[in-house]
Backbone bond lengths (Angstrom), bond angles and torsions (degrees), N, CA, C in turn:
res aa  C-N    CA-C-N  psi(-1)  N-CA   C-N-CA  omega(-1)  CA-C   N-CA-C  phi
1 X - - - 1.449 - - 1.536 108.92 -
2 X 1.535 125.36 131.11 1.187 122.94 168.81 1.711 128.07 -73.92
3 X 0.894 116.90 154.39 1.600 124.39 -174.65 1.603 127.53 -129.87
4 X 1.159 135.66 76.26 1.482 139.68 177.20 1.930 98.87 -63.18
5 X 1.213 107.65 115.69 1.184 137.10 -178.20 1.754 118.85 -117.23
6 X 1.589 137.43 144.08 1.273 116.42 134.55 1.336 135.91 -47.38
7 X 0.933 132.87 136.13 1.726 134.55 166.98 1.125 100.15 -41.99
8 X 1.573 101.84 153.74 1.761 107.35 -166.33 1.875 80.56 -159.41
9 X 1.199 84.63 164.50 1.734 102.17 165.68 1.848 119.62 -85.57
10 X 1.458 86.98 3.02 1.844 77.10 172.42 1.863 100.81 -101.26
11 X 1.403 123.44 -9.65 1.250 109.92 176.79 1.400 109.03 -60.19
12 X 1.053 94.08 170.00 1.691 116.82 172.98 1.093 127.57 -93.07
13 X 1.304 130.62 42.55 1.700 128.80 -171.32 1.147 114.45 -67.52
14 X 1.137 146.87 -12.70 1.531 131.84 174.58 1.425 113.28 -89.93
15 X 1.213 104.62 1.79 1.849 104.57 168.94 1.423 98.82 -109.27
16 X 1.305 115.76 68.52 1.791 104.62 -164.57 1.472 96.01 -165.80
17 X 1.604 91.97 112.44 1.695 109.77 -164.11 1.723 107.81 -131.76
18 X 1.242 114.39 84.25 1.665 103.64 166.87 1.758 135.31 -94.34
19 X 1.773 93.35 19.50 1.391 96.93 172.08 1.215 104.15 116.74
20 X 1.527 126.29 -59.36 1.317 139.56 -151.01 1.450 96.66 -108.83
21 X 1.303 124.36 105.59 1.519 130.94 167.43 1.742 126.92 -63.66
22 X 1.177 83.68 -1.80 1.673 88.32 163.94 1.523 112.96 -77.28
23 X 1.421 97.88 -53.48 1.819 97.86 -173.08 1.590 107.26 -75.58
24 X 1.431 109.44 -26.95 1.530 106.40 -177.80 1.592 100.23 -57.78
25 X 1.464 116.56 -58.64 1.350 109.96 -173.13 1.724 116.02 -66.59
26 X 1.502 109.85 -24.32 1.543 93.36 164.93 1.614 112.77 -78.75
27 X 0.971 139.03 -26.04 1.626 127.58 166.29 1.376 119.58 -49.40
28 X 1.412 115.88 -29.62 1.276 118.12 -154.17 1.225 115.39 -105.21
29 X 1.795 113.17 -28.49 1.010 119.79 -177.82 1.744 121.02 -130.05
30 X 1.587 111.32 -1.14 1.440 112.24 162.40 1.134 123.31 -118.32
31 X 1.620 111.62 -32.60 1.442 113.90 -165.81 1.702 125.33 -34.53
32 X 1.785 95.27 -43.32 1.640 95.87 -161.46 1.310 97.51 -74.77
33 X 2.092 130.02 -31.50 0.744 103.73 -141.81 1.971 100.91 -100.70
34 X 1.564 95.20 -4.76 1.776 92.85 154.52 1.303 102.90 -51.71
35 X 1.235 128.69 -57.29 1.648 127.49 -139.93 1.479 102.80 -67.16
36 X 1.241 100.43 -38.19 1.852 111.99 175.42 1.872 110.16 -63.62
37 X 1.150 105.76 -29.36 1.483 110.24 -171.24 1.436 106.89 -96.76
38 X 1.525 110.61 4.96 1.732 103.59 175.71 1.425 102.90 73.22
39 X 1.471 138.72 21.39 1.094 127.27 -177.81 1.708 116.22 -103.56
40 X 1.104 113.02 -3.97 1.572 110.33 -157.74 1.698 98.32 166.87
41 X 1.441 119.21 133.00 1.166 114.12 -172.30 2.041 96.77 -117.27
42 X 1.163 107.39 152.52 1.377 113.28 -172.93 1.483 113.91 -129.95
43 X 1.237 112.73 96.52 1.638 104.81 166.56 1.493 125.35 -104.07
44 X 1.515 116.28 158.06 1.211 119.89 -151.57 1.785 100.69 -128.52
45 X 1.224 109.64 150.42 1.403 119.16 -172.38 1.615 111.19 -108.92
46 X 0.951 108.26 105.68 1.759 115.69 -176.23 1.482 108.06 -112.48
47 X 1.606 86.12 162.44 1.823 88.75 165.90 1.724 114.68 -106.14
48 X 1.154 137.42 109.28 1.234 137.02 -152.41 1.450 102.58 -48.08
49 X 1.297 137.80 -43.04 1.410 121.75 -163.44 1.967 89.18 -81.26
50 X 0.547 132.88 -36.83 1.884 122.32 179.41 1.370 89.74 -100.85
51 X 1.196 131.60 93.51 1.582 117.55 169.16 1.532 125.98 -126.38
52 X 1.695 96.03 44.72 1.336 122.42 162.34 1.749 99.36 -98.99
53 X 1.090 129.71 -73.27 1.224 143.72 -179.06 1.713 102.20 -33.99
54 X 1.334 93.20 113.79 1.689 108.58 -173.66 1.837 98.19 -77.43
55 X 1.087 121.17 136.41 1.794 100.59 174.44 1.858 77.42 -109.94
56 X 1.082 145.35 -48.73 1.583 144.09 170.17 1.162 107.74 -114.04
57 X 1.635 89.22 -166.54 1.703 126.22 -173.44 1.461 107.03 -165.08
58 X 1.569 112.82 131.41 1.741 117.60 132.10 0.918 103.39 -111.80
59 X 1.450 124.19 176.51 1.599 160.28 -175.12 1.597 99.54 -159.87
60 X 1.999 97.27 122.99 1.226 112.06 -169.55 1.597 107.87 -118.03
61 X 1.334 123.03 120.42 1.746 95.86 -173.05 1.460 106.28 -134.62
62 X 1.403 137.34 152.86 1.615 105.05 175.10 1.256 127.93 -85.59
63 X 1.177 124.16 -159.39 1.161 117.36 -168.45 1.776 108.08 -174.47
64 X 1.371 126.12 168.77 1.614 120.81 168.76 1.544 101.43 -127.59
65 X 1.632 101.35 161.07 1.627 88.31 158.38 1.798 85.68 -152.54
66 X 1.459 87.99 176.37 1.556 84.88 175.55 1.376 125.78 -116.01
67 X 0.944 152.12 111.89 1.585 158.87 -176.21 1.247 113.81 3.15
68 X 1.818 127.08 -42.11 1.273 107.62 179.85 1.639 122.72 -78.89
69 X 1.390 118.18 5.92 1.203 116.75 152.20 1.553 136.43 -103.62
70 X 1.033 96.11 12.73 1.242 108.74 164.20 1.746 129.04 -75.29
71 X 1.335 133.17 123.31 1.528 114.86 178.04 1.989 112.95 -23.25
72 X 1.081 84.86 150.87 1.652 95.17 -169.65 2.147 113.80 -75.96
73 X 0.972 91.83 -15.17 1.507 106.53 157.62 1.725 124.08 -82.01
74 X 1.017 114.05 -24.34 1.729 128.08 -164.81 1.882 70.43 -109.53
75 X 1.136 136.86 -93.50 1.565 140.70 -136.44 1.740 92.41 -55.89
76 X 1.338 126.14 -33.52 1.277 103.05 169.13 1.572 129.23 -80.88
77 X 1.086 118.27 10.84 1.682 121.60 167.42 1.703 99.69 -80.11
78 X 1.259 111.21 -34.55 1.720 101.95 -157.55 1.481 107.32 -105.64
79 X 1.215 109.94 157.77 1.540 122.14 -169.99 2.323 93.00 -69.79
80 X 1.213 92.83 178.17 1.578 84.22 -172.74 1.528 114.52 -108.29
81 X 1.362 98.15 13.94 2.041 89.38 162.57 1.395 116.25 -99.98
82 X 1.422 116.61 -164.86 1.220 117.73 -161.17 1.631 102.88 -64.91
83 X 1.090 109.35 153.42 1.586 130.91 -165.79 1.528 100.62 -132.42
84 X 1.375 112.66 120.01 1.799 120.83 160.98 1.220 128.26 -57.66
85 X 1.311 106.38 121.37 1.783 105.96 171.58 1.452 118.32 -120.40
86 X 1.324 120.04 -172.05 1.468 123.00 134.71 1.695 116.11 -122.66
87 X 1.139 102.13 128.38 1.642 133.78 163.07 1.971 110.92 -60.57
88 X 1.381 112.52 100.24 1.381 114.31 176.74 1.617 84.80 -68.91
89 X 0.896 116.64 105.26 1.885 97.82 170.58 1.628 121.69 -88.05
90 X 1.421 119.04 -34.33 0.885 112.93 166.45 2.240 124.62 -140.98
91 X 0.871 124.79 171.67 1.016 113.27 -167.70 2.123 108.85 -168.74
92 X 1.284 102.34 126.33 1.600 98.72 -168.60 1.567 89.71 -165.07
93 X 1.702 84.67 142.56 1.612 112.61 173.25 1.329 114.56 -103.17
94 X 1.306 153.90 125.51 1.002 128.95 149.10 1.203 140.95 -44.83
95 X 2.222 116.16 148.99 1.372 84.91 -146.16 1.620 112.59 -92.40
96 X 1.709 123.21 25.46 0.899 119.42 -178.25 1.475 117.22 -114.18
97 X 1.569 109.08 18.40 1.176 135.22 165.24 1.563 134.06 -129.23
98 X 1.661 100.15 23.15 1.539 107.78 165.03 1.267 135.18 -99.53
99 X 0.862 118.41 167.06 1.634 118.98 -150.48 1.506 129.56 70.10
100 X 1.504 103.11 25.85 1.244 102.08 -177.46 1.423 108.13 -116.49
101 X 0.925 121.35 -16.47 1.668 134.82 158.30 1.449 101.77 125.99
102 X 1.199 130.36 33.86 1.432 121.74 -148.57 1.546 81.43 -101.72
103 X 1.640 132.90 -36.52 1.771 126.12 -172.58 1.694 84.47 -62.83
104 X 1.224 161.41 -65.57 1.404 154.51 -165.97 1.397 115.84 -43.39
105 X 1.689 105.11 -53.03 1.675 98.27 166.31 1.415 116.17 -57.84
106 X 1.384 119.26 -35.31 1.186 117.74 -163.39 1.919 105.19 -81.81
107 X 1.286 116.63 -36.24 1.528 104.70 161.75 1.522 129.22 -71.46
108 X 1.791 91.44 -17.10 1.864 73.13 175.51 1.845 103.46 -91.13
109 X 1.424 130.20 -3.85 1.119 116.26 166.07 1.220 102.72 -72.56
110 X 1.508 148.15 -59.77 1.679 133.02 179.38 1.304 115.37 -48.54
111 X 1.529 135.12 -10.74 1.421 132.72 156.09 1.497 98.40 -72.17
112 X 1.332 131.55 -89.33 1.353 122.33 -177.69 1.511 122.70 -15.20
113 X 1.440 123.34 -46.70 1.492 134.24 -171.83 1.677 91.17 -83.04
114 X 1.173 117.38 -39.25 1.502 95.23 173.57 1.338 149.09 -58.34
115 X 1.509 94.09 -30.82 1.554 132.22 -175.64 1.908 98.36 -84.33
116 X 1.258 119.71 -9.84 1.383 112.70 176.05 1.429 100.26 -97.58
117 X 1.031 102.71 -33.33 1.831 117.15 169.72 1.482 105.74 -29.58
118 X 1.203 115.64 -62.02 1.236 153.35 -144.44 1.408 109.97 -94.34
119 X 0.866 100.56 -20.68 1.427 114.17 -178.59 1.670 113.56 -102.74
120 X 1.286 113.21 -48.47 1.118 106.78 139.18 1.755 163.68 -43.31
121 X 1.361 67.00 -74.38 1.627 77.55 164.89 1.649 134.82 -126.41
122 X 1.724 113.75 6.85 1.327 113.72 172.62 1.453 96.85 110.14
123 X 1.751 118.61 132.83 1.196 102.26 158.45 1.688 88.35 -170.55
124 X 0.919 123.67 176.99 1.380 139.64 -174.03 1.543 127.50 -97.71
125 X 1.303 108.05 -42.07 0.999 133.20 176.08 1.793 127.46 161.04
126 X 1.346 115.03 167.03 1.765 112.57 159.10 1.858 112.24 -67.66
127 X 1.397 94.72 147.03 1.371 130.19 169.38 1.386 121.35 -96.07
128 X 0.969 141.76 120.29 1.735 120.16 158.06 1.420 107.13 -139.97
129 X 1.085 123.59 156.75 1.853 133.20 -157.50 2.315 77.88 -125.49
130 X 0.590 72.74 113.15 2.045 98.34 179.79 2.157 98.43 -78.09
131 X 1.157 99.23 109.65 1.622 102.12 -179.76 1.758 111.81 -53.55
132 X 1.388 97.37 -49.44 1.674 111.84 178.62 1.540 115.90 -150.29
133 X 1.548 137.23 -174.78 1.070 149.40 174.80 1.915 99.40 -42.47
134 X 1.024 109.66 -65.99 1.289 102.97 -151.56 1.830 108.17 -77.54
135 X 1.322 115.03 -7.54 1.380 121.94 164.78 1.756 112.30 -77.77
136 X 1.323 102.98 -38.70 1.223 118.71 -177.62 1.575 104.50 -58.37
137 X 1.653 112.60 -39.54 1.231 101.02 176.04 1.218 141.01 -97.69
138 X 1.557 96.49 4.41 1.417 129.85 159.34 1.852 114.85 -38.65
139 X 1.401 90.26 -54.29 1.620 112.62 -154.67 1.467 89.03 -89.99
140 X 1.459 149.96 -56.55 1.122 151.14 -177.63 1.474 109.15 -44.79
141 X 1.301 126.35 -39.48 1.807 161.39 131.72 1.833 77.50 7.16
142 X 1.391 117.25 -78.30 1.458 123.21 -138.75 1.516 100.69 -103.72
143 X 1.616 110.00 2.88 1.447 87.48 179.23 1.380 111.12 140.56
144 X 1.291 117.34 -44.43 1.618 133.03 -172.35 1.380 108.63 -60.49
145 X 1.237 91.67 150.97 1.711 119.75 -169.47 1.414 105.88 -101.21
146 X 1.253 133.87 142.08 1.254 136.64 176.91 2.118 85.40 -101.14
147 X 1.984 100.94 122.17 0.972 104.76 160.06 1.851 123.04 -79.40
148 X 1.595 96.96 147.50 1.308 108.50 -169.42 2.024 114.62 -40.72
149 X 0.851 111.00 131.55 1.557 135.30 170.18 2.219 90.42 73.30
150 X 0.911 148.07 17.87 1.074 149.26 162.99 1.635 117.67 -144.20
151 X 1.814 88.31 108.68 1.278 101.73 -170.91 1.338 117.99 -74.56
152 X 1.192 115.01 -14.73 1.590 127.26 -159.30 1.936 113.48 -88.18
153 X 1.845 87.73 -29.49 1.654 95.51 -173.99 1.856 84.91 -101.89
154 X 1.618 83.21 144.94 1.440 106.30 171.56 1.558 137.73 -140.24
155 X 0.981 117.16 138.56 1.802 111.85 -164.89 1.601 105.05 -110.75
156 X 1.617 106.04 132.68 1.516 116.75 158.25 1.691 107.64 -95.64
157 X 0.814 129.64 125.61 1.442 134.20 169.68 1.452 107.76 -78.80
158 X 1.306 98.76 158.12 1.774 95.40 -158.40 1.581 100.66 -93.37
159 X 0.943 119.40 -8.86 1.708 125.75 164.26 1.387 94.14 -69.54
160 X 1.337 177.49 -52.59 1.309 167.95 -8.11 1.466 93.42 134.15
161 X 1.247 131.87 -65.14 1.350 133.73 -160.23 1.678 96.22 -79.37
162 X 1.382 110.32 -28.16 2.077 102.61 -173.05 1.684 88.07 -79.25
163 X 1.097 126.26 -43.35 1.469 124.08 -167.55 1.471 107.78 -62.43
164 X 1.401 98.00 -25.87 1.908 94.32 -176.15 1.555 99.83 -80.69
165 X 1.008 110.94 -31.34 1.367 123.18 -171.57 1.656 119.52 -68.47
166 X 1.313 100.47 -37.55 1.705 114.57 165.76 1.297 117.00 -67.70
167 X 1.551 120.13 -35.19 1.279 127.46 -162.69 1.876 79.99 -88.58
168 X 0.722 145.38 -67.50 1.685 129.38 179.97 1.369 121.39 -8.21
């Protein structure tokens, strides 16, 4: 059975390889200690009977933006100062567990955590900054908008994430 958890100090991050040494080295060496600093929260996808062994990761953090960068359909709903979001900031499968759909569980749990966001305290929608083309089309996959003149950053609007969420 799988398990989406906070990061903890009993995971196993240094046996935790998804290809891309950026996120390996942020798993390994910032995640917990954002999470400790209130900066960015990181949850991890295990299998409960081994549930040291990370098979992923997101990292959720907030963030603002302001309306005139927003697509020109979305920037005219909102007033024009800073606007609340959440920032998917980061996101990785391990690489001996991809293709199994486990990055999908793991974005529709950062929709779920968003929508509590939101529920709480107000937010607009998810953010995510796309590493390359084929992440980029990962996220377009679920919905995301490539914001105007930057193809790489992309927005789910939080009307988008309840609708995905209904259709569940």
């Amino acid at each position: 059975m799988l398990k989406i958890a906070p990061l903890s100090r009993e995971h196993d991050r240094a046996a935790f390889d998804c290809g891309v040494a950026e996120l390996n080295a942020f798993l390994k060496a910032t995640a917990r200690q954002h999470g400790e600093k209130g900066l960015s929260r990181t949850f991890v996808l295990t299998e409960s009977d081994k549930s040291a062994v990370i098979l992923g990761f997101f990292t959720l953090a907030l963030c603002e933006i302001t309306a005139e960068h927003l697509p020109p359909s979305y920037a005219a709903m909102y007033p024009k100062h800073s606007l609340p979001a959440v920032r998917l900031a980061r996101l990785a499968v391990s690489l001996r567990h991809q293709g199994k759909g486990y990055g999908s569980l793991l974005v529709a749990e950062a929709v779920h955590r968003t929508i509590l966001i939101a529920d709480q305290a107000g937010n607009i929608g998810m953010f995510v900054d796309a590493k390359n083309a084929r992440a980029r089309d990962f996220y377009k996959h679920y919905g995301f908008v490539a914001l105007p003149g930057q193809v790489k950053t992309l927005f789910l609007p939080l009307k988008t994430l309840r609708d995905a969420i209904k259709a569940q």
